[in-house]
N, C-alpha and C positions, 0 to 999 in steps of 0.2 A: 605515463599512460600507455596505456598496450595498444598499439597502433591497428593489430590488426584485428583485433575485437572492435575500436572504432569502426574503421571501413566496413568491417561485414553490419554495424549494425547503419552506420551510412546506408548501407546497399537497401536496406527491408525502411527503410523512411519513419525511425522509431515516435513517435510524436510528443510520445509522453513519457517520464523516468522516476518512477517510485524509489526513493532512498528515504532511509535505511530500510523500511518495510520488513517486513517479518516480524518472528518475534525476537529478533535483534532489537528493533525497532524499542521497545521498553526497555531495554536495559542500554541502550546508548547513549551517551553523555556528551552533547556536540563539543563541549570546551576540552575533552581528552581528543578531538579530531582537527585542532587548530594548532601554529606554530609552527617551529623546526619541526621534522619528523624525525630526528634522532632523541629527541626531547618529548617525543609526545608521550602521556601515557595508555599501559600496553594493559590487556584485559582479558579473561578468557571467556572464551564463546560456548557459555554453557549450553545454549542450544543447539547449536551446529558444530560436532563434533570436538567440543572440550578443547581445541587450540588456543596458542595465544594470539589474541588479534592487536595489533600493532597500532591500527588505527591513522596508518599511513593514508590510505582515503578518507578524508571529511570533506568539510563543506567545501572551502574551495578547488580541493579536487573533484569534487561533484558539477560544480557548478561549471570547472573548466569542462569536461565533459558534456553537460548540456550546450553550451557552447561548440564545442566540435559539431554534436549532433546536429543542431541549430534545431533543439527538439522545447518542448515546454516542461516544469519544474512541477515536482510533488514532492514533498516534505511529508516525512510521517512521524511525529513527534511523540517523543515517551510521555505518556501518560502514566504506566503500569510503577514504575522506580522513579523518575521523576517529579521535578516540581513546577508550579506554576510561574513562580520565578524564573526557571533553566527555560523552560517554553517560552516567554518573553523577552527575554534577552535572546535568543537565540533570531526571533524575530525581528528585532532592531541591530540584532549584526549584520544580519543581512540583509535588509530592505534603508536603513535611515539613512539619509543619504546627509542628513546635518551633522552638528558636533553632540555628542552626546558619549559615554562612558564603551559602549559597544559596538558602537560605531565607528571610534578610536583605537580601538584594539583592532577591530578588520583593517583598518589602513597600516596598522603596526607590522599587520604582518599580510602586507604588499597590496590588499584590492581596496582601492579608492573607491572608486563608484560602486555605490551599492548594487546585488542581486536584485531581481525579480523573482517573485515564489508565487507559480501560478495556483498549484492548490496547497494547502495544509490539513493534513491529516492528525486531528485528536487521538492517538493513541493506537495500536493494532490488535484486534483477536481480544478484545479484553475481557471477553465472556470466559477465555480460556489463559493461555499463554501469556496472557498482557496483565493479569491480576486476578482473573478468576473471579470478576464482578457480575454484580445481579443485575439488570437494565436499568429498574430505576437509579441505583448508587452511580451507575457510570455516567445518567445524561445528567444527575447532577455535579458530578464533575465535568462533564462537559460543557456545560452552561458556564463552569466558572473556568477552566482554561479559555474555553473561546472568548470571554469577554476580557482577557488582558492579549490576545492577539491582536495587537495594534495595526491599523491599515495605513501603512506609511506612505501608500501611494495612492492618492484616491482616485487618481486618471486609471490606475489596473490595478483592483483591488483583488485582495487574495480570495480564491473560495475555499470556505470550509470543509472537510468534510469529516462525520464524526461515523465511530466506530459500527458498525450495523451487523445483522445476523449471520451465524453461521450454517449457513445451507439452509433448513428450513423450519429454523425457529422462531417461526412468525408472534414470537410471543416474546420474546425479544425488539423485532421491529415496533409492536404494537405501544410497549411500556416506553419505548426511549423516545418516539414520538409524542406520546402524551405528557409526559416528562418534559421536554423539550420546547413541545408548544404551550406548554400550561403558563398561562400571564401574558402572551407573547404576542403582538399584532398581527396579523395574518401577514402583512408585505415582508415581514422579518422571516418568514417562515421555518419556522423552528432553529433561529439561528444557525443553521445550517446552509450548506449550498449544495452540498450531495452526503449521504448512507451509503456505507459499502456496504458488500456481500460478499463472502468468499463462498466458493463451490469449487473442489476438485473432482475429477473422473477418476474413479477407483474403482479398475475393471471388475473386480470381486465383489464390489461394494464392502470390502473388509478391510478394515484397517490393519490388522494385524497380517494379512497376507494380501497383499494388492494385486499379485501377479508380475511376472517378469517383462520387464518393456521389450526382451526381443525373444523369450521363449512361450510363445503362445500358441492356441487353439484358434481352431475354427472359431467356435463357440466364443473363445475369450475377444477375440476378434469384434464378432456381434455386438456381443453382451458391452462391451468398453462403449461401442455409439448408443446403445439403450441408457448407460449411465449417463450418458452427455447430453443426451433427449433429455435429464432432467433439469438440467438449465432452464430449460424454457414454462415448465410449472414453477420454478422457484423465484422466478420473473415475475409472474403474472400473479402471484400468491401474495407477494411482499409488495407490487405495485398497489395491489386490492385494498391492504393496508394503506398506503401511502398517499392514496386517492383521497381515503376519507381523511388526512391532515393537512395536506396539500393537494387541493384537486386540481389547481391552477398548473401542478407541475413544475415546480420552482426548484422543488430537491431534486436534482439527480441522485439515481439509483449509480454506486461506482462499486464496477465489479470489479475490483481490484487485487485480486488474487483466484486463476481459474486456470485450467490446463490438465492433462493428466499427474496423476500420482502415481508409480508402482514402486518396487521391492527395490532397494537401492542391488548394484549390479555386484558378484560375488566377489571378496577381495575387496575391496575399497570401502573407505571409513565410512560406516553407517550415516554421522553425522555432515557427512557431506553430501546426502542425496545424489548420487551420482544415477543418471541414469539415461541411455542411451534415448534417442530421438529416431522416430524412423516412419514412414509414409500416413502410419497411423496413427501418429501424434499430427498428423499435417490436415487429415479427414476428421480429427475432433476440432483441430482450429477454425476447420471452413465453416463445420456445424454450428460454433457457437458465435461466428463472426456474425452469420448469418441471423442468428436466432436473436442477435445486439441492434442488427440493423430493425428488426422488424420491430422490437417494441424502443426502438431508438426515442420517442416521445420522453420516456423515462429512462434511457440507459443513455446516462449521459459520458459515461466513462470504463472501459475494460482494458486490463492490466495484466498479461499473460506471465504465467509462472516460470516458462523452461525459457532458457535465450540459447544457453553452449551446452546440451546434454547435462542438464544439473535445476533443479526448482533452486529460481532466482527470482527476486523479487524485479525483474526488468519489465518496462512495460512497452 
């Protein structure tokens, strides 16, 4: 464990740790992230720069980590490659605290007392990167992963949370809640506990050219906080939805991936998003801190992208 990555993220009072998140996240296989780590097996990371990932951090390196932090747990589980089996077992590794098949392997290799996993995440992006699913196909997978997440702890049970729109495709939100709630008693509320939402700031608003994180304009300046202003319609738009499923407000809205985007920096592996951090990455975090606290009723959770000059899935 990199000691001084801990302490700086010690220092900013991290609260909460999305892993694996991204679109890592689908194609991760917790049982290649358990064991010797000379023994683990090793993968390459189609997404993020074609390396080979070793898979030297898994869960219990995860989990020691929370633990340093003394911060709270988010699991984001593959959906996209995945089975509902691997999601299940994965859950009883790490919560059953009895004798059972899974339970006996985590003690195999060294952690007796089970984890705590304060949320769980059904799958990432899966409109896109996570399988390229249609809303309704995805909440009926999610209806059927979430119902073999066992709550092995009923004193602090896990919350759900299943996959939600991307930016402002309220028709997205629309179908996965009707999906979701359809059959479903209102106290259950859509078998859920919170919907994410991803939003990044892309000063250009262009994907293909974002802009450089430290050769900017006046203008690009501006225009970067006009794109972050739109966090707060994309809020209130997908709330408007989520009023008429749950108006009680049981679902947290979890913005769990949000920050700026630009042009990875000249030299360095595309696939690694590299990209410098600097005052005005600091004036779009106060904006949208801000803009979390005010419709806080529904924003029950945000998960910022950059930690060390790089979109990480840290929260």
């Amino acid at each position: 464990m990199r000691q001084d990555v801990v302490n700086a993220l010690k220092k900013i009072h991290v609260p909460v740790l999305r892993w694996p998140g991204g679109c890592f996240a689908d194609e991760y296989h917790w049982m290649d992230g358990i064991g010797p780590r000379d023994q683990r097996k090793k993968m390459v990371n189609t997404n993020w720069g074609g390396v080979i990932e070793d898979n030297s951090f898994g869960t219990h390196e995860y989990f020691e980590l929370i633990s340093q932090l003394g911060c709270k747990s988010y699991i984001n589980g593959n959906v996209g490659s995945g089975s509902i089996r691997e999601m299940s077992e994965w859950m009883e590794y790490m919560m059953f605290a009895g004798s059972s098949p899974m339970a006996n392997l985590r003690r195999a290799n060294g952690q007796d007392a089970p984890w705590h996993v304060d949320w769980f995440g059904a799958g990432n992006e899966n409109w896109g990167c996570g399988g390229n699913m249609r809303p309704a196909y995805y909440a009926d997978l999610y209806r059927r992963y979430q119902s073999f997440l066992r709550q092995y702890d009923p004193e602090h049970p896990v919350k759900n949370v299943a996959c939600g729109p991307n930016s402002g495709d309220q028709n997205w939100t629309r179908k996965v809640l009707d999906a979701c709630c359809e059959g479903v008693a209102p106290e259950q509320h859509g078998l859920m506990d919170g919907l994410s939402l991803h939003y990044y700031t892309v000063p250009t608003g262009v994907w293909s050219h974002k802009g450089s994180s430290l050769d900017f304009s006046e203008e690009e300046w501006y225009q970067t906080f006009r794109q972050t202003l739109v966090m707060e319609d994309l809020i209130r738009a997908h709330s408007a939805i989520m009023d008429q499923y749950d108006p009680e407000k049981q679902i947290g809205m979890v913005v769990d991936e949000w920050g700026t985007w630009y042009d990875v920096e000249p030299g360095t592996n595309p696939g690694f998003l590299y990209q410098q951090n600097t005052t005005r990455d600091a004036i779009v975090a106060g904006i949208n801190l801000n803009i979390f606290n005010k419709h806080c009723n529904r924003v029950k959770m945000a998960c910022i992208a950059q930690t060390i000059n790089v979109l990480l899935q840290f929260c």
